[in-house]
C-alpha positions as CSV (number, residue, x, y, z in Angstrom):
1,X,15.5,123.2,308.5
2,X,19.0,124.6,309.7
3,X,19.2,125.7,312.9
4,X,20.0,129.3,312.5
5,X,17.1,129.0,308.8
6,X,14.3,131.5,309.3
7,X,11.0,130.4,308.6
8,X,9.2,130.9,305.3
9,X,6.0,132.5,305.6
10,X,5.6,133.7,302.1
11,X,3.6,131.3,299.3
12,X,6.4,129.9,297.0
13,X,4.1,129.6,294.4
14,X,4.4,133.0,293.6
15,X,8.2,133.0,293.0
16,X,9.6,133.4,289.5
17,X,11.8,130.7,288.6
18,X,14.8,132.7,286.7
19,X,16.5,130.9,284.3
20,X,20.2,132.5,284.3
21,X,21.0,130.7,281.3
22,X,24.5,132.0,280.9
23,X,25.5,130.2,284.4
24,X,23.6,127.5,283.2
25,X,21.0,127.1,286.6
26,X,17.7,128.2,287.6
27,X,17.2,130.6,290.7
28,X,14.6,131.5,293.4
29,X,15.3,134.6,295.1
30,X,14.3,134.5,298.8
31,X,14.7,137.3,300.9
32,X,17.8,138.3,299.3
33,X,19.2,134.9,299.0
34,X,19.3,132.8,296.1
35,X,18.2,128.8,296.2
36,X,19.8,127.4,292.8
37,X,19.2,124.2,290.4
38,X,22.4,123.7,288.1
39,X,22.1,122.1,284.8
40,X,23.3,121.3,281.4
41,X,21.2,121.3,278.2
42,X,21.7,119.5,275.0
43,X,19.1,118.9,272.5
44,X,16.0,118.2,274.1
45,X,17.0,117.3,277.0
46,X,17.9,118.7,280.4
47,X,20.3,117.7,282.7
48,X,20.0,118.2,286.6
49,X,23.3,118.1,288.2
50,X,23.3,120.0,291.5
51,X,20.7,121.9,293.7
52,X,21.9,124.3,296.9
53,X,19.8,126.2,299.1
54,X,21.6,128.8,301.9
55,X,21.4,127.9,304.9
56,X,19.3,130.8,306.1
57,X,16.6,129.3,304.6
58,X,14.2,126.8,304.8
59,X,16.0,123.8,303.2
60,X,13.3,121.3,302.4
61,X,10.9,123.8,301.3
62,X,12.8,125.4,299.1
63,X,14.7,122.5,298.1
64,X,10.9,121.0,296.5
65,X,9.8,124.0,295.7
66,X,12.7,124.3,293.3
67,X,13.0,121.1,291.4
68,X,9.1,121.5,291.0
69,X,9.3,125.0,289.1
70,X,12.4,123.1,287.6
71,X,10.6,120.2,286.1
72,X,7.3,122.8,285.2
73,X,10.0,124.8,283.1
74,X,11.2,121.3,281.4
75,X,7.3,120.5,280.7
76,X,6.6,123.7,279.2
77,X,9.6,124.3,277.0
78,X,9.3,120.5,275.5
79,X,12.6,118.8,277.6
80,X,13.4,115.6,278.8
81,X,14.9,114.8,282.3
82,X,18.3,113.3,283.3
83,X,18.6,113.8,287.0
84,X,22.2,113.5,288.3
85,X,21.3,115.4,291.8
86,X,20.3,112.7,294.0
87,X,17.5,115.8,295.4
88,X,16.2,115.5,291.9
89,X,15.9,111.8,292.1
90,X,14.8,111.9,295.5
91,X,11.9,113.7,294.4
92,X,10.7,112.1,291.6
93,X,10.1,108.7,293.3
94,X,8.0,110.6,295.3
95,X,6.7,112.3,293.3
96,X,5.7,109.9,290.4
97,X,3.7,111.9,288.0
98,X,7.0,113.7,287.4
99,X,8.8,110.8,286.3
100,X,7.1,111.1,282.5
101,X,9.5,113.7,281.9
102,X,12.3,111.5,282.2
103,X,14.7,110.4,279.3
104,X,13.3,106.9,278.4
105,X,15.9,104.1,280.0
106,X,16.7,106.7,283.3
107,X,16.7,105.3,286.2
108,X,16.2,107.0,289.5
């Protein structure tokens, strides 16, 4: 966490991912500051490119807390992952269970 990030004390499960499809990224809104996951979509397939968090918050929470609604949101609508964030690939080699949602030949 940032030196200067204030603490989360609210459950991020309950956050709304919000797909701002337009800009082409998904956003949590914390607080009055907005975490974000760009991406690109073609076909079936979604494309994770770059993730930023504001330094007021909490960086590592929100940081997992967004690829995770990111990658439910690519499970329920049906896409297939290409990580190019290295967050993103950070994650799902921790995270293995994830890594079914990967385009087949992807290496993280």
């Amino acid at each position: 966490m940032a030196a200067n990030a204030t603490p989360l004390t609210m459950d991020l499960s309950t956050l709304a991912l919000i797909d701002e499809e337009e800009s082409r990224q998904f956003v949590l809104v914390v607080d009055g500051h907005r975490a974000r996951m760009e991406y690109d979509r073609s076909g079936d397939r979604i494309f994770l490119t770059n993730l930023q968090v504001p330094p007021a918050l909490d960086e590592a929470l929100l940081s997992a807390a967004l690829t995770e609604k990111s990658l439910v949101w690519a499970d329920e609508n049906r896409m297939k992952v290409v990580p190019y964030c290295p967050y993103v690939k950070s994650y799902l080699r921790k995270h293995t269970a994830w890594q079914r949602l990967l385009v087949k030949g992807v290496e993280i």
